[in-house]
N, C-alpha and C positions, 0 to 999 in steps of 0.2 A: 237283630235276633232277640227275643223277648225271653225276659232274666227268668230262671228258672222256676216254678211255682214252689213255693215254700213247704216244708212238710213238718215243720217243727211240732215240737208237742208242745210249745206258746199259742199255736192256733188259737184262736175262740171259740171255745165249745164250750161253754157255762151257758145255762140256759138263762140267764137275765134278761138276755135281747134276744130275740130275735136271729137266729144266725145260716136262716134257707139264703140258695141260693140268690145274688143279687142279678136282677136285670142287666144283659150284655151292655157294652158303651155305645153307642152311635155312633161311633170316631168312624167315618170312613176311610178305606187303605188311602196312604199316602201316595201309592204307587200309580191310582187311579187321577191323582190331581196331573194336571200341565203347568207349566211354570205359570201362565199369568195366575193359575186357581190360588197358586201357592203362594204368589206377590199379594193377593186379594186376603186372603186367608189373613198372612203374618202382618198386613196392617191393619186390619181390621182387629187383630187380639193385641196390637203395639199400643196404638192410640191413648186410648185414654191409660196406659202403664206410663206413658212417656209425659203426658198433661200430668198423671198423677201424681211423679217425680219433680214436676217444676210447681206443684203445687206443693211439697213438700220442701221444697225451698223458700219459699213463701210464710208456709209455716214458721222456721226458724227464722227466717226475716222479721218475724213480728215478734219473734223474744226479744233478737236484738235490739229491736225499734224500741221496744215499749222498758226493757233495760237501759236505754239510752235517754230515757226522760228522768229515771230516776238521779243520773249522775256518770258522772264520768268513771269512780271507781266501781261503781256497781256493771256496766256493761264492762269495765275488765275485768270484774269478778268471774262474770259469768263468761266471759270466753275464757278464760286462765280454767275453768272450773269444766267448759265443755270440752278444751282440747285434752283432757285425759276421759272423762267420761264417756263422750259418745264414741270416742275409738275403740274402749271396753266394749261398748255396746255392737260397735261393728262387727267384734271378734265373734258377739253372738248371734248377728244377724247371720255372718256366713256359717256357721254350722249349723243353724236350724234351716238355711236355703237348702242345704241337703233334700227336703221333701220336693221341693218345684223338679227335675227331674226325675223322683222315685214315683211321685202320683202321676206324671205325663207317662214313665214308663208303665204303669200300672193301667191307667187307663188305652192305654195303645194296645193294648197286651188283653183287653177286656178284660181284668181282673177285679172287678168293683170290690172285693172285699179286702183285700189289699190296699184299697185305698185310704178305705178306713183306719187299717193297723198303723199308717205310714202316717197320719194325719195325728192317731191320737199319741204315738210316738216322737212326735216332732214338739208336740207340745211336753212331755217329760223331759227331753232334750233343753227345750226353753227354761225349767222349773230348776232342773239341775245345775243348769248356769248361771240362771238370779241366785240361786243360794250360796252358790261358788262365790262370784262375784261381788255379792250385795253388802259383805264385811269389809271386799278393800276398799268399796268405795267411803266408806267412812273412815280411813289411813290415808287419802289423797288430801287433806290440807296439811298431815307432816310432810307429803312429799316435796307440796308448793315449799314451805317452810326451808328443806332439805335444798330446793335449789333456788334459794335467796332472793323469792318474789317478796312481795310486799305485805307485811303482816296483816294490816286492813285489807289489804284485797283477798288474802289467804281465808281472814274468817267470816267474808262475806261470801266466797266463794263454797265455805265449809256450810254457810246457812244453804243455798241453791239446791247441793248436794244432799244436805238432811231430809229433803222430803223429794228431789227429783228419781231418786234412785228407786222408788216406787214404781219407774212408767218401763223398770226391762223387762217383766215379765210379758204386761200386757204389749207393747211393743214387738217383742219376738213371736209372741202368740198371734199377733197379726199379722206376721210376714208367715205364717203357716197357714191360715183361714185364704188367704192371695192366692199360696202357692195352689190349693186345691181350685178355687173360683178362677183363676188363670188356666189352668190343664183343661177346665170345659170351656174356657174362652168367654168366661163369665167376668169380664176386666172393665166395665162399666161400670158397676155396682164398687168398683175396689176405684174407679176416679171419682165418686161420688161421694164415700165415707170420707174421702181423704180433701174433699172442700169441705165437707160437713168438720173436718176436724180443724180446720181455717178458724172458722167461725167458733167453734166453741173455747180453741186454744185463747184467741182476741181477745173473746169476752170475761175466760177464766183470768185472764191478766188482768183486765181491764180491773174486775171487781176485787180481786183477791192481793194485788201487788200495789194498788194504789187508795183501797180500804171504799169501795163505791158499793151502793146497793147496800148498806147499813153494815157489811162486812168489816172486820178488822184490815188496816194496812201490815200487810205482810210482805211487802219488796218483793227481796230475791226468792226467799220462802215462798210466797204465794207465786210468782210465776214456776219453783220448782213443783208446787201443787199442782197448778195448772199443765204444764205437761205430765203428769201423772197423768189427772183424770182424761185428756184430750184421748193419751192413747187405750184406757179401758176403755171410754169411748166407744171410739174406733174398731178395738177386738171384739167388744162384745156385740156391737153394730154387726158385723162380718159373722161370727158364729152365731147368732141371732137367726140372721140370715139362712145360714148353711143347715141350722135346725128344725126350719117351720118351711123354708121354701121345697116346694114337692121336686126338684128335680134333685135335692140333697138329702131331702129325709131316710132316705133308705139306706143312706150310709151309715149312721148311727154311729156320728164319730166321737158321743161322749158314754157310749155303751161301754162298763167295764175302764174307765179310764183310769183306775186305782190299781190295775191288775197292771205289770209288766210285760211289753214283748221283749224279752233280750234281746232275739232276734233282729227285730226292727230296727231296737233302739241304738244298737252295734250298727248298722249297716247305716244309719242315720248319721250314728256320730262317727264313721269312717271316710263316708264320705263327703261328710260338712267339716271334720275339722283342716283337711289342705285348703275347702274352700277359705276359712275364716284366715289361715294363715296367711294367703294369697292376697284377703281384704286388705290386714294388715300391713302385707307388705306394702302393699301401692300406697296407703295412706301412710305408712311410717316413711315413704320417699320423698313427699311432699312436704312433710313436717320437718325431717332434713334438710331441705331445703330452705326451708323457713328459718331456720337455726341459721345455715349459712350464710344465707341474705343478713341478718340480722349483725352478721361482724362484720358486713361490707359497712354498717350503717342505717341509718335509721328512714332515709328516702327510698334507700333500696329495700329495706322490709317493706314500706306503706307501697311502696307500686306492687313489687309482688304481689303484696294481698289483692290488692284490685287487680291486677293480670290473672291472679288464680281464681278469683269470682268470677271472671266473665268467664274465663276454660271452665268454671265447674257448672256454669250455666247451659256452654254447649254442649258436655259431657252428660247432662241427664238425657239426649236425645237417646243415643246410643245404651245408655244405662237400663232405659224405658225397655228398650227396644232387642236387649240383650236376655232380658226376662221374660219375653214372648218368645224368643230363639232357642232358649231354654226347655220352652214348652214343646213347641215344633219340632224339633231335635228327638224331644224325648218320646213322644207322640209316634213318630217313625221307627225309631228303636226298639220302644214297643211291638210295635206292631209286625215288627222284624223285616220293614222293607228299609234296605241301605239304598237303594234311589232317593228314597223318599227324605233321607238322610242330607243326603247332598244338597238337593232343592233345599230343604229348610236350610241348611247353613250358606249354602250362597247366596240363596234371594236376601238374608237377613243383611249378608256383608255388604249386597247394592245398595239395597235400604240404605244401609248406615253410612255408607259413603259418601251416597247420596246427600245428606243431610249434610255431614263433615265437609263438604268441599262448599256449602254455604255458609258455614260457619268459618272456616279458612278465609275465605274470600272476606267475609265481614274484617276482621283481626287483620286481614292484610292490607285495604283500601281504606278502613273508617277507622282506625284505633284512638287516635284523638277522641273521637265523638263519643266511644265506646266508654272510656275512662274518664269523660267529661259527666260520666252519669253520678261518678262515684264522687269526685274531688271538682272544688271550684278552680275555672279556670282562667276566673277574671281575678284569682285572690295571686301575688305575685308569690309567694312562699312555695306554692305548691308548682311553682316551674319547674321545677330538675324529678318532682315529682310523677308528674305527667309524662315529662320526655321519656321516664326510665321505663316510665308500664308503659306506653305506649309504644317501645322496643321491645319489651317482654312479648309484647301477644304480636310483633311480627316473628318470633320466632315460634310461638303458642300455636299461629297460620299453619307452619310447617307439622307440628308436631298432633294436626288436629285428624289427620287421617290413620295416624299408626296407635291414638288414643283409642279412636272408634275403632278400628282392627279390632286390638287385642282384646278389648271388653265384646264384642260379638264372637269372637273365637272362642273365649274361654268360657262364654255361654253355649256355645256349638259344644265342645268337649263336656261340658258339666252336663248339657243332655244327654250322653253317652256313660255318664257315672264316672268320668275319668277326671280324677282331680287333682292327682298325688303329683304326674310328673308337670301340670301345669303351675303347681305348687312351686316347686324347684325351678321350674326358667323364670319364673316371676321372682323368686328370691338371685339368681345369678342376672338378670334383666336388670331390677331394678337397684340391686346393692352393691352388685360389683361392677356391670359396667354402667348401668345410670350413675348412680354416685361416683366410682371412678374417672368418670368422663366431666361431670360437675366439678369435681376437684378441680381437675386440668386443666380444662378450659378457664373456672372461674379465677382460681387461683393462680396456678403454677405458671399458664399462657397470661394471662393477668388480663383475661377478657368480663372480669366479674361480673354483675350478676347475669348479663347476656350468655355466658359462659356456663353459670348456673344450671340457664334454663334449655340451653344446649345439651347438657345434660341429663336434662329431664325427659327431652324428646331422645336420647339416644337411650335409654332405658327401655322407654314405649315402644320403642321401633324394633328394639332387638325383641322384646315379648312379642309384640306383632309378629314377625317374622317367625320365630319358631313356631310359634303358634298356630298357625297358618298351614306350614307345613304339615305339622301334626295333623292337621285335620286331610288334608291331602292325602295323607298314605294312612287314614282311620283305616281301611279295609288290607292293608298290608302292617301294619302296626297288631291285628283285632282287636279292634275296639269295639267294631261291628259287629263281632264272630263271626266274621272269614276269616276262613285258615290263609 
């Protein structure tokens, strides 16, 4: 059922821009596809979302890498310095994600002007959270300080910081410019900025961290320049785009950008902030984890880390492919067909499965080989190392279809605008019995870290599960609008 048309007197009616009516969408009914249209559809908009995501893995791989030349304390700077930053930054990815099903419902709903308020609204949401934010992150080397890391690494980590904190604006402001080029299924253009930002992050490193090209050496500094500039980038590449190319111009998403929608901007930040909190949870579980591994010991932290690299490697499929399900979802909701609802969320959970039980299978059969990527396995130090991650991702195998679940369902529900009670199973999911069940097993049964990670999949399992259901009884829950 397609969300009510707005009547607010935030409207736009200033005559600055332009404000006739906008040309209808071309989305045709959902209700008209048949499942393979809808199989064809939702891979053809996943693809390059999903390449995009391993390309952004890639990305950070080359901070690390080129961190890792400079010294040993400077790549723990910069990870001591990224596990509190880009978590901040996660909190604001998930609330300005709020647009990817406002604009899919607005577009399904042929609402083109709508799209725009939701668009320029998402980026206020972004503006208001860099400014929020942008002071603690200059308090996060007292924190390091506060929990008795290492002074040298504390204010090499405080140099990173000093100029990275530049890149949340443009950062959030490109996961909004997506959210719109994704709802036309325009997700090519979004895997192509995002190799182009490969290449400029490399090169920003290369010149600015290690003083080439007649430039000053600025270490950690210059790579936190360098993700600055990678993601204006990036934004500006994307709204560039969205401003000169004729299938976007009529939207005029920077008409009036100084003026407030309340309206919007409420209904943005209602229903991005469960998502941001749900971010959080999932990545404060794993970070939990990491804590706890870390008292078993220090071979069990180092396998972890490699056991949770190669999960977070299979986990962008699904991740990719959960922000296309989003679109599709929303798309149909729009447009007020609940068939069309169902196709998008089940063909997306095959997909995903699909993918999951290759990735299962790899972690089950090859885990030696998997973990031979990361650590040497002719060096003999690193034996109890390899056996321990190479146990972790048999049980990673287990835990890799209720991962991919619950990130496609809770994309299914996000395109529905429902976020709040997925907010809550993922807080009781992941904190009380994911980590309750970690404890247990790792601890109290004294099955340590295998035990851990036992726990990690019964967290994921139980959010899978209700989740699932949830989407099951959408039309007796209304989520739909069926009574």
């Amino acid at each position: 059922m397609p969300a009510p048309r707005d009547k607010s007197p935030t409207s736009d009616m200033s005559a600055t821009a332009p404000e006739s009516p906008l040309p209808t969408e071309s989305v045709p009914p959902a209700a008209s596809r048949p499942w393979r249209d809808e199989f064809l559809a939702t891979v053809k908009l996943a693809w390059p979302l999903v390449v995009a995501q391993l390309a952004s893995i890639s990305l950070n791989a080359t901070d690390v890498i080129m961190m890792g030349w400079l010294g040993p304390d400077h790549i723990a700077a910069g990870s001591l310095a990224n596990s509190l930053f880009f978590t901040l930054f996660l909190g604001g990815l998930g609330l300005v994600s709020a647009t990817s099903p406002l604009i899919a419902q607005a577009i399904g709903a042929r609402r083109g002007k709508e799209v725009r308020r939701i668009v320029r609204q998402g980026l206020w949401a972004a503006a208001l959270f860099t400014i929020l934010v942008t002071p603690l992150v200059a308090r996060f080397p007292i924190a390091f300080r506060a929990l008795g890391q290492d002074p040298v690494v504390s204010d090499l980590a405080a140099t990173y910081l000093s100029t990275a904190k530049w890149m949340v604006f443009p950062g959030l402001g490109l996961v909004v410019m997506r959210a719109l080029l994704s709802a036309r299924g325009d997700t090519t253009v979004v895997l192509w900025v995002t190799v182009l930002g490969i290449f400029v992050n490399a090169l920003g490193n290369y010149a600015l961290m290690f003083g080439n090209f007649g430039l000053p050496r600025l270490e950690l500094a210059g790579a936190g320049i360098s993700t600055s500039i990678v993601h204006m980038v990036m934004f500006l590449t994307l709204l560039g785009y969205v401003l000169f190319h004729r299938r976007y111009r009529r939207y005029h998403v920077l008409a009036r950008l100084y003026k407030p929608d309340w309206t919007r901007l409420m209904q943005v930040l209602r229903i991005g902030t469960p998502i941001s909190l749900t971010i959080l949870s999932e990545v404060g579980l794993f970070g939990a984890a990491s804590i706890l591994m870390g008292m078993l010991g220090r071979a069990e932290l180092a396998a972890h880390a490699v056991a949770l690299q190669c999960a977070s490697i299979s986990f962008m499929i699904p991740l990719g492919l959960s922000q296309a399900t989003t679109v599709r979802v929303g798309l149909a909701f729009g447009a007020g067909d609940r068939a069309g609802i169902g196709r998008a969320g089940w063909v997306s959970m095959v997909v995903g499965m699909g993918f999951m039980l290759v990735a299962a299978a790899l972690f089950l059969f090859f885990p030696q080989r998997l973990v031979a990527f990361y650590l040497d396995a002719g060096d003999p130090a690193n034996t109890r190392t390899l056996a321990l991650a190479a146990s972790y991702l048999g049980v990673a195998a287990a835990f890799q279809l209720v991962d991919g679940a619950q990130a496609i369902m809770v994309a299914a529900l996000r395109g529905l605008s429902d976020t709040r009670v997925p907010m809550l199973v993922a807080f009781a999911g992941y904190w009380v019995f994911g980590m309750g069940t970690a404890w247990l097993c790792g601890f109290v049964l004294g099955w340590r870290g295998v035990g851990i990670w036992l726990g990690l999949a019964a967290g994921l399992a139980f959010v899978a599960i209700i989740l699932t259901m949830r989407f099951i009884w959408r039309d007796r829950l209304g989520l739909t609008g069926a009574g």
